[in-house]
C-alpha angles and dihedrals in degrees: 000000000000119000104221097168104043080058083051095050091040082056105040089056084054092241132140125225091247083065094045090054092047086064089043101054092236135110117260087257097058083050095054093051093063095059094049097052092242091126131008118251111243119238093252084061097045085053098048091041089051092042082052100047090034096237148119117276082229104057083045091057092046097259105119129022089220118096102209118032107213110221128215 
């Protein structure tokens, strides 16, 4: 599965994947990897990439078309 969204989010904060690694803890490669679809991104790394960008795990993975999910 690509992650199209996690690369436009990546882009429109102006960071590279090198960066985005940095805050992961993984090397660019790994990263890139991610983007691509050539691995899955654990759950740890979707919550820290949705607390970073300050949006929902679900709009990241393509379920939802909201940024940010209100909750009751």
């Amino acid at each position: 599965m690509k992650f199209q969204r996690v690369k436009d989010l990546r882009e429109d904060h102006d960071k590279l994947q090198k960066d985005i690694a940095e805050i992961l803890g993984i090397s660019q490669q790994y990263y890139s990897e991610y983007e691509n679809g050539k691995r899955t991104i654990p759950i740890q790394h979707l919550m820290t990439l949705s607390k970073y960008y300050n949006v929902s795990i679900d709009y990241m993975v393509g379920l939802s078309t909201k940024k940010n999910q209100k909750t009751s």
